[in-house]
C-alpha positions in Angstrom: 36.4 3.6 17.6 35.9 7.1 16.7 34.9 5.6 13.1 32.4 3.7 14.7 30.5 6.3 16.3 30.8 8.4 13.1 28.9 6.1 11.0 26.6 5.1 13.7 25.7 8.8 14.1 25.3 9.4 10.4 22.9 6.6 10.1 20.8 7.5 13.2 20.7 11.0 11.2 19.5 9.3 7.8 16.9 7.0 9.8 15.3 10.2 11.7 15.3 12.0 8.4 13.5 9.5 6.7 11.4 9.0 9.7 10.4 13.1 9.9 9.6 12.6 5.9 7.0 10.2 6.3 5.8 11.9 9.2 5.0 15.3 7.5 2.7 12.9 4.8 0.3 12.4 8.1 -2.9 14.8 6.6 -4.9 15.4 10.1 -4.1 18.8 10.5 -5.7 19.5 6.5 -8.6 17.4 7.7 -12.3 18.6 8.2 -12.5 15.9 11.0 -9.7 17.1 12.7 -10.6 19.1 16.1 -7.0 20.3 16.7 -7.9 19.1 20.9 -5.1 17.3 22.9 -8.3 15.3 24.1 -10.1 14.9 21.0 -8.1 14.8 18.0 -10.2 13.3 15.3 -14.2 12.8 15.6 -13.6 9.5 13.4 -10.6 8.1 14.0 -9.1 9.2 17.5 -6.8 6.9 18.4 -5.3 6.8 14.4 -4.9 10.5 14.4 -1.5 12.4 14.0 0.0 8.9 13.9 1.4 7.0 10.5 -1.5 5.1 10.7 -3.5 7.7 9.5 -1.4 8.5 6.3 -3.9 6.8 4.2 -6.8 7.4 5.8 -10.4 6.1 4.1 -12.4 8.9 5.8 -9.9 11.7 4.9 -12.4 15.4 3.6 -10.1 18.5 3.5 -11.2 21.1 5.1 -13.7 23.2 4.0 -13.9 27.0 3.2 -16.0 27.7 6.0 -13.8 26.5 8.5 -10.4 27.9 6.9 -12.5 31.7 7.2 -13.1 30.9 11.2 -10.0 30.4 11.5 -8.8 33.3 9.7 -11.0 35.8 11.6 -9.4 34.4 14.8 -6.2 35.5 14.0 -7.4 39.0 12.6 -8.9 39.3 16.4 -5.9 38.0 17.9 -4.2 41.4 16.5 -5.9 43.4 18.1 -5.8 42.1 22.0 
């Protein structure tokens, strides 16, 4: 019995694995669509987004420069509060 669970654990452990591997594929967060809002996630696709439907995504434009410098003078203000 104890067998059992031992190999039923082990492949519950292989099928999450696999399972967290395709997830970290999913490309929102590198998207310049992507609004990083629990209400609004994507402006195109918002009920795709952050979902493994939206691994190959048609509309998908990385980010831009612009944005990625926004973000970056955030955190420099965040350092000092």
């Amino acid at each position: 019995m104890m067998l059992m669970f031992l190999i039923s654990a082990l492949q519950a452990l292989k099928h999450g694995i696999t399972h967290l591997k395709r997830l970290h594929q999913v490309p929102c967060s590198k998207c310049d669509f992507f609004t990083n809002d629990y209400r609004l996630k994507c402006t195109v696709h918002p009920i795709k987004s952050c979902t493994e439907q939206a691994i190959n995504c048609v509309d998908f434009e990385p980010k831009t420069k612009a944005i990625n410098i926004k973000q970056r003078s955030w955190w420099k203000l965040r350092k000092f509060i």
